[in-house]
N, C-alpha and C positions, 0 to 999 in steps of 0.2 A: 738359664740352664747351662750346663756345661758339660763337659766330655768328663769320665769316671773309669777307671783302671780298674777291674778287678784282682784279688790277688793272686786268681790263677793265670797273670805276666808271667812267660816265657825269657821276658827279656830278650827280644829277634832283633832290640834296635830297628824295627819296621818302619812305626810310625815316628819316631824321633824326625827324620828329617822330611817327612810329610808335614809339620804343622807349620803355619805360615806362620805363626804368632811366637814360637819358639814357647811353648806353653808346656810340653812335655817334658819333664826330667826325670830323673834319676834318685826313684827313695832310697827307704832305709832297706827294702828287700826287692822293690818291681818298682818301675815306672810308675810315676804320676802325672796329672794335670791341675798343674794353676790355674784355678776358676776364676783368678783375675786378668787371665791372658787369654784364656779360651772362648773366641767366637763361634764353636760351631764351624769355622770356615767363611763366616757369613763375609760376602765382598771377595772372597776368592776363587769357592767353590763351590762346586752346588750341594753337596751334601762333606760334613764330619771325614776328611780323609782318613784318619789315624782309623777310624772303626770298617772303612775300606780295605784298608793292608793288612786289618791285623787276619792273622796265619789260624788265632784259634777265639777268636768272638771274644774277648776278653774287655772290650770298651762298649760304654754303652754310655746314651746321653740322656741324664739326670736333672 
């Protein structure tokens, strides 16, 4: 499973430097995540930080 943007992204730059894995970038219109880099957080934290900060529920894990 992995971490999923939907495309109602604000772009607040929130979670950008909350992912330990550096797995979130920058698409073609909102933020994404590389579900080849996305743990979950697992080994860092105890739950998905990036669905933590976000401002308006926008991430959800798929």
């Amino acid at each position: 499973m992995t971490a999923v943007i939907e495309v109602s992204c604000i772009n607040c730059d929130m979670c950008v430097p909350e992912c330990p894995n550096q797995a979130i970038f920058m698409g073609a219109q909102h933020y994404q995540v590389d579900a080849e880099l996305c743990t979950e957080c697992e080994g860092f934290y105890d739950n998905p930080t990036c669905i933590a900060v976000c401002p308006i529920d926008c991430i959800e894990i798929v």
